[in-house]
C-alpha positions, -999 to 999 in steps of 0.1 A, spaced: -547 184 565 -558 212 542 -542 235 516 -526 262 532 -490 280 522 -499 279 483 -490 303 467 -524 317 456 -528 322 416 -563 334 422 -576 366 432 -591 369 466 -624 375 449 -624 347 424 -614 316 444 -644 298 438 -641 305 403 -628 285 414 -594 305 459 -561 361 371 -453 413 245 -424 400 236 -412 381 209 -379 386 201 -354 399 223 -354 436 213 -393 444 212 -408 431 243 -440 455 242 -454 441 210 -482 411 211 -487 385 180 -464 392 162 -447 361 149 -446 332 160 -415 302 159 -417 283 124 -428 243 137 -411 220 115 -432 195 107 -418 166 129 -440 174 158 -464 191 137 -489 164 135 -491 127 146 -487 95 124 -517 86 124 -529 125 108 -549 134 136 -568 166 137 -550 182 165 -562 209 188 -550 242 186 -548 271 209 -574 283 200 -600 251 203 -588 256 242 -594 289 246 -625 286 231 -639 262 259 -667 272 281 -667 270 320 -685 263 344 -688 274 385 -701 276 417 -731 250 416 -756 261 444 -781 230 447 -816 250 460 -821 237 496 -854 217 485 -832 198 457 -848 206 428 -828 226 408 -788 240 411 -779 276 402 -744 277 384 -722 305 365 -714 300 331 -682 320 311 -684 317 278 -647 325 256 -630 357 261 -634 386 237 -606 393 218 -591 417 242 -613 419 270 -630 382 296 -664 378 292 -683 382 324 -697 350 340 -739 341 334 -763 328 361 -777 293 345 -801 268 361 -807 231 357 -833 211 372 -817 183 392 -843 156 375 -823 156 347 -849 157 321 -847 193 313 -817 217 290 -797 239 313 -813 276 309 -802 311 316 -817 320 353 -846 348 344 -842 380 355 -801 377 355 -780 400 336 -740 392 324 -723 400 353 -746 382 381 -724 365 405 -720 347 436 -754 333 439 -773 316 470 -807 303 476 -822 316 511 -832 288 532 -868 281 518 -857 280 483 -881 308 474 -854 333 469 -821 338 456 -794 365 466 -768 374 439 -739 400 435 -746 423 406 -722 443 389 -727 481 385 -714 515 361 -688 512 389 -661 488 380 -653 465 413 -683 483 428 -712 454 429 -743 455 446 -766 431 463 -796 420 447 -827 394 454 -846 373 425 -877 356 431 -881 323 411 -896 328 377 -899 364 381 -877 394 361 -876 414 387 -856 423 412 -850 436 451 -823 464 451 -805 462 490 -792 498 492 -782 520 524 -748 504 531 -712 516 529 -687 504 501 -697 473 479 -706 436 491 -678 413 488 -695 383 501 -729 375 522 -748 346 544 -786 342 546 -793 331 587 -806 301 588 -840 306 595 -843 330 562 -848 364 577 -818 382 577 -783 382 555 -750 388 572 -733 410 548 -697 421 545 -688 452 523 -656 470 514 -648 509 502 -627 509 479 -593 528 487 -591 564 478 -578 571 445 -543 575 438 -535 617 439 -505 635 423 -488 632 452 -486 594 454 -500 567 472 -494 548 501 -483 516 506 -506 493 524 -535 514 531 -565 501 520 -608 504 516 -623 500 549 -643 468 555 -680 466 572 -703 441 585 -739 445 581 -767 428 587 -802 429 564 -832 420 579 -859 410 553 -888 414 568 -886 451 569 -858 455 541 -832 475 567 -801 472 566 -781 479 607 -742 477 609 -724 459 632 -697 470 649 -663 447 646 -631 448 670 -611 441 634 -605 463 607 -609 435 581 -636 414 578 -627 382 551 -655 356 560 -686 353 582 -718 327 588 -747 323 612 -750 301 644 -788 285 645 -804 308 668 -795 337 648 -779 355 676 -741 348 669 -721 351 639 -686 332 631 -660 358 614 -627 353 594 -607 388 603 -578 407 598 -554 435 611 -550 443 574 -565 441 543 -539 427 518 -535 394 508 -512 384 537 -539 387 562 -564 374 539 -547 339 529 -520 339 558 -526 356 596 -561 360 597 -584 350 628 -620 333 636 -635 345 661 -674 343 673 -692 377 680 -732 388 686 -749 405 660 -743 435 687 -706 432 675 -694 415 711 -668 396 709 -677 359 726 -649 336 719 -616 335 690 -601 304 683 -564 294 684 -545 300 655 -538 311 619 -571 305 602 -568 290 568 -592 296 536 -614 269 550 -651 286 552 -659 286 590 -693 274 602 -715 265 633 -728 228 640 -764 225 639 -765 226 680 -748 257 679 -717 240 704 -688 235 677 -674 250 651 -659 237 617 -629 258 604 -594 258 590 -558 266 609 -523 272 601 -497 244 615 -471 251 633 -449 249 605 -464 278 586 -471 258 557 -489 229 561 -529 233 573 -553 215 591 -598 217 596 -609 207 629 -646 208 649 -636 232 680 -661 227 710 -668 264 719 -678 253 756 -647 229 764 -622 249 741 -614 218 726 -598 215 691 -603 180 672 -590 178 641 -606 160 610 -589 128 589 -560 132 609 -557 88 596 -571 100 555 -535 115 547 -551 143 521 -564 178 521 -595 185 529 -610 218 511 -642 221 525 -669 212 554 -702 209 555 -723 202 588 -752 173 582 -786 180 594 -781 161 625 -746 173 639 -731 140 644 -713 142 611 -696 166 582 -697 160 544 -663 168 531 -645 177 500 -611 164 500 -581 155 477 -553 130 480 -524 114 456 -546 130 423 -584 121 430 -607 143 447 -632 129 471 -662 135 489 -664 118 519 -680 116 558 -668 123 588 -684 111 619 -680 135 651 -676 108 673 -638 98 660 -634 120 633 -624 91 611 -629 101 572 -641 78 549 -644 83 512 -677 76 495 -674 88 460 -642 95 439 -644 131 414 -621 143 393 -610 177 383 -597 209 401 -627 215 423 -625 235 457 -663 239 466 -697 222 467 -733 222 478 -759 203 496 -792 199 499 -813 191 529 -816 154 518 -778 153 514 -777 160 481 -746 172 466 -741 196 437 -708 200 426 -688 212 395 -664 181 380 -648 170 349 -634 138 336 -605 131 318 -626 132 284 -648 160 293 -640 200 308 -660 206 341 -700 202 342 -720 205 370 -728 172 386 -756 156 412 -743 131 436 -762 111 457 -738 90 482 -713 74 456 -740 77 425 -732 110 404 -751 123 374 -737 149 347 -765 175 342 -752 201 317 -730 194 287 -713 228 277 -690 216 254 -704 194 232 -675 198 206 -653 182 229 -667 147 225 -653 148 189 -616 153 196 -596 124 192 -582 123 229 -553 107 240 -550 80 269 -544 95 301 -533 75 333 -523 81 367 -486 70 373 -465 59 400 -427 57 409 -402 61 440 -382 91 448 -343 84 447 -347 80 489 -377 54 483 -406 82 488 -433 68 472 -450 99 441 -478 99 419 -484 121 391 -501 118 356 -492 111 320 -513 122 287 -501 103 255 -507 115 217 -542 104 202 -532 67 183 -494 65 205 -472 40 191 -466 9 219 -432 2 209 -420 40 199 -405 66 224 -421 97 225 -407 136 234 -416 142 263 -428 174 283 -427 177 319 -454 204 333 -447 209 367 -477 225 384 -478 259 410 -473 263 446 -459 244 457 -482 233 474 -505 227 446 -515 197 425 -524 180 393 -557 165 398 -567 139 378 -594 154 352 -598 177 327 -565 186 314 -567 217 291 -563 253 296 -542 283 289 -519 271 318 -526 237 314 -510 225 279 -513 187 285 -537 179 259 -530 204 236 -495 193 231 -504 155 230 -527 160 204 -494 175 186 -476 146 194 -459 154 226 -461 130 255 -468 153 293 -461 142 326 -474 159 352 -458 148 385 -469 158 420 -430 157 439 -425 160 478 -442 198 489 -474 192 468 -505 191 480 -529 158 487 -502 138 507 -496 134 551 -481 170 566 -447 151 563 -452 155 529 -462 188 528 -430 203 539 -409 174 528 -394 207 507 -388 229 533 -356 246 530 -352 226 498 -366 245 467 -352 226 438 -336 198 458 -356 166 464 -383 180 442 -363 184 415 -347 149 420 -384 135 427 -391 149 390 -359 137 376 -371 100 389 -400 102 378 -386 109 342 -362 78 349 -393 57 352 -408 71 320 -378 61 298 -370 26 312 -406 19 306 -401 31 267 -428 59 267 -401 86 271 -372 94 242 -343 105 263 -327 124 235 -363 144 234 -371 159 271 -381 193 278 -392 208 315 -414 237 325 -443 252 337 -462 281 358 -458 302 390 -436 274 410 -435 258 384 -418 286 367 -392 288 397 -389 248 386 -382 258 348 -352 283 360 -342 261 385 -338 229 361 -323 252 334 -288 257 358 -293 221 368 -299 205 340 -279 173 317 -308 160 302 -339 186 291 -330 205 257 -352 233 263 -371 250 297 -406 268 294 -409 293 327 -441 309 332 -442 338 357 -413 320 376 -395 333 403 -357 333 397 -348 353 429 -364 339 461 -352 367 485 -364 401 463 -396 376 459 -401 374 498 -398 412 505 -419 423 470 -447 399 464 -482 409 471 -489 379 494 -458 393 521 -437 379 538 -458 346 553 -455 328 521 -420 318 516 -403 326 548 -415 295 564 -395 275 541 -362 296 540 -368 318 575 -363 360 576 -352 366 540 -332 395 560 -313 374 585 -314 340 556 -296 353 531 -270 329 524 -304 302 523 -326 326 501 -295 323 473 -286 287 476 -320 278 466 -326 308 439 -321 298 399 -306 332 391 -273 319 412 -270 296 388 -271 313 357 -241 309 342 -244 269 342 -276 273 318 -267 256 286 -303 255 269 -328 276 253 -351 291 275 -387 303 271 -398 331 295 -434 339 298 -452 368 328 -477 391 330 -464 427 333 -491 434 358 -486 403 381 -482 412 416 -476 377 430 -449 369 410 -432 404 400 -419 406 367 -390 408 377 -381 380 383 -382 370 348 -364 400 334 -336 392 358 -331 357 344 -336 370 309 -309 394 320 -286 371 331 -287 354 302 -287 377 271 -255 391 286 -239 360 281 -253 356 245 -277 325 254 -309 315 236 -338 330 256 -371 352 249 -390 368 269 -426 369 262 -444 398 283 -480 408 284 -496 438 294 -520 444 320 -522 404 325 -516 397 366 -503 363 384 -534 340 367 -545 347 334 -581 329 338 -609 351 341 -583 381 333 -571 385 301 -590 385 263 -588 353 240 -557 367 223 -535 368 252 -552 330 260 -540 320 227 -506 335 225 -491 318 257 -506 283 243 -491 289 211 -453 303 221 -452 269 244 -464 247 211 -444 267 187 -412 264 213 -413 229 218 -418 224 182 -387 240 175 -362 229 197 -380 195 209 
């Protein structure tokens, strides 16, 4: 299986990057401007712990994209170091030498900006994106090794999006898009957008030739071995419903022929060519809509065999070995991510080395190398050197975090209420007392079908070790319709928005009080994107939690089907037609139940979030000021769906601190 109907937090063009005010109820345009009094019984531990504030978070570095160099010597990574105030910082291009006796450095030549990098084939180049004086207009450079300057590649229309070197060096696929015509006086209209192009540079005499494509949207594209084909991820449109949902792979000449397309949906899953040439590696749709699957598809049988069909996880991405008669895989299952082999001749998968961390992406050598960005449950990502099962940190970008007084952090299991066996994880206060209940805050995570990975557990969405270092316990389950479990799992939730999942959490929380780690008198439930919808929908369902936290949640699931930017494929394989389902659509949406809310409620969105309109947090605001029940609505301008690589420091901070100022008010 592979991820497939999330709904996607991240911008089309930051996925491997890793896959973007109000305080009180009458001024909801204003940012920072108070903050809830915390009295001080959450306001530090016993024990007098330093604890870390929202600012200590948003004051972490990160790291993406490790490209290892081909001949294994040294791995190519971007760097973002803390927002401005107002404004992200745009990402670095740093190196490291893979023998681990040398610092991490800024690649020469590089400016702030320099993105999407990839070593050609011999390792004596590398091709990078490079911003311009033209915001979301980058343009295609190439650095030599030790050297400051530069190869311009100019002579194409619109700006490259993405790009593959062939694989014998001397040519780079490249796609481009224009960007859409400006909006006139007149208006705008819906759905058009830039035209996309293919082209294709060859290097030995710096030209650059289009290719003509039978689809008007080009998403992906790589290079059989004889540099005469090309693999390409297409669309009819350009939005973000063809690009995550009903786009095709197809296999064309560089003349622009169309040779073969292959059945189905294609998925996120980067498409590539065996070493022979003969199959293919790439990502479908299921039947369902929502679940997904990668498969090798024999171009000359027509044959489609699908990968770990016995593993029971997602797999996130393929890589061919040298030989063919395998694939090196990145996968993820219960909470741990895995790499692990594949062999062609029964597409068995077996694990050989356990990560952790929210990682989507890696690299490999020609010896099999593997370069890949990780973190540990002490330590944010770093980028990492496996070889089989062995891995080796190489950088250390936040070398303040190894003086925090971190909590323990375990992987938990329990039984649904029908006997399905869950998993999830739970970070405890720095110093927790054995014999003590704690308060207890219950993050549930996006999608659904997402996942908590074990890892890392601190961001601006991700409050888990803030708030435990405040002395609040988190649990962070993973119910039926997450991601990392059999496709039975995966739409164990359709139709069902708020029914077994919620009841899945609700055990989960039973678990955590019988065992004494959990004060019953002291719960509290929330969370971002579907895990918004969760908050809203546990706020009308609710006998236990004295407050709800809902981040860019949807409270209305059929305005949400017919409005989000994503269309209709994302939740109308759950509920059907949201204009023939009606009856379905409000069964399952929190707003119906509004009236049976009981508790304060924290609304949090980002005015400019097209995913998630806002919306559907004003509506359940709405619904609730008439009746004269706590809630506030927190609102922040220009922010979209995901906040990460979007938004300056202070908007970073603020959400952190209205969920710890929240909780330590009415936890």
């Amino acid at each position: 299986m592979t991820t497939a109907n999330r709904l996607p937090d991240r911008t089309a063009s930051s996925t491997k990057r890793v896959l973007q005010h109000a305080l009180s109820n009458a001024a909801i345009c204003g940012m920072l401007a108070t903050v809830l009094t915390a009295p001080a019984a959450f306001g530090k531990t016993d024990t007098g712990v330093e604890e870390i504030s929202p600012r200590d978070i948003a004051s972490l570095r990160s790291v993406a994209d490790a490209q290892i160099s081909p001949d294994g010597k040294t791995i190519v990574y971007e760097r973002v170091d803390p927002s401005k105030k107002d404004a992200p910082t745009p990402p670095l291009l740093w190196e490291v030498a893979t023998d681990g006796h040398h610092p991490a450095i800024r690649f020469p030549g590089t400016r702030p900006g320099d993105h999407e990098a990839h070593w050609s084939p011999a390792a004596n180049m590398l091709a990078l994106l490079r911003n311009t004086a033209r915001p979301g207009e980058p343009e295609l450079v190439l650095a030599k090794p030790g050297q400051a300057t530069v190869t311009h590649v100019l002579g194409m229309k619109g700006s490259p999006v993405t790009y593959r070197w062939s694989q014998d060096g001397r040519s780079i696929a490249i796609i481009t898009r224009e960007k859409p015509a400006s909006p006139s006086s007149a208006g705008q209209v819906e759905g058009v957008s830039g035209a996309s192009h293919l082209f294709i540079l060859d290097l030995t005499q710096m030209k650059v030739r289009e290719v003509p494509v039978f689809a008007p949207f080009i998403f992906d594209v790589d290079w059989a071995p004889d540099s005469q084909r090309l693999i390409l991820r297409t669309g009819q449109e350009g939005g973000l419903d063809y690009l995550w949902y009903r786009s095709k792979v197809s296999v064309i000449s560089t003349a622009g022929k169309l040779l073969q397309s292959l059945p189905g949906h294609a998925t996120a899953v980067h498409p590539s060519f065996s070493p022979d040439g003969h199959q293919l590696v790439y990502g479908y749709f299921a039947e369902d809509g929502i679940g997904g699957r990668v498969a090798r598809y024999d171009l000359q049988t027509g044959t489609r065999h699908p990968l770990g069909n016995d593993w029971g996880g997602a797999i996130l991405r393929a890589i061919w070995d040298q030989d063919g008669k395998g694939l090196t895989v990145l996968g993820f299952k219960g909470v741990d991510t895995a790499l692990a082999h594949v062999s062609t001749t029964d597409d068995r998968l077996e694990p050989f080395a356990t990560l952790q961390g929210e990682i989507f992406d890696f690299s490999e050598d020609h010896a099999g190398n593997i370069a890949v960005v990780a973190s540990t449950r002490q330590q944010p990502g770093e980028v990492w050197l496996y070889h089989g099962a062995n891995g080796r940190m190489l950088t250390q970008t936040n070398p303040e975090v190894s003086h925090w007084n971190l909590g323990e952090q375990r992987t938990v299991h329990w039984k649904g209420r029908d006997g399905l066996e869950l998993e999830g994880i739970l970070v405890l206060p720095p110093n927790a007392p054995s014999r003590k209940p704690l308060p207890l805050f219950v993050q549930v995570h996006g999608g659904p079908l997402e996942a908590w990975y074990d890892g890392w557990l601190g961001s601006w969405h991700n409050w888990a070790r803030m708030l435990a270092s405040h002395g609040i316990a988190v649990f962070m389950p993973n119910p039926r319709g997450s991601e990392g479990g059999n496709a039975a799992f995966a739409v164990a939730n359709r139709g069902d928005w708020g029914g077994q999942d919620y009841q899945d959490i609700l055990s989960g929380v039973d678990m955590l009080e019988q065992s004494g780690i959990a004060d019953p008198g002291h719960l509290a439930l929330g969370g971002w994107s579907y895990g918004g919808f969760m908050g809203m929908w546990a706020a009308g369902h609710n006998d236990r939690f004295r407050t709800i936290i809902a981040g860019a949640g949807i409270s209305d699931l059929e305005s949400m089907a017919v409005a989000t930017d994503v269309g209709f494929s994302f939740i109308s394989p759950y509920f059907g037609d949201p204009l023939t389902h009606p009856t379905e659509y409000a069964a399952h949406s929190p707003l119906s139940f509004a009236r049976a809310v009981t508790v304060p409620v924290l609304l949090l969105h980002g005015n400019a979030d097209a995913r998630v309109p806002p919306v559907q947090s004003r509506m359940f605001y709405a619904a609730l000021h008439e009746q004269g029940k706590p809630v506030r609505l927190v609102h922040y301008q220009a922010a979209p769906h995901w906040f990460g690589g979007s938004v300056g420091m202070d908007t970073e901070i603020d959400v952190q601190q209205q969920v710890l100022s929240w909780l330590q008010h009415y936890l």
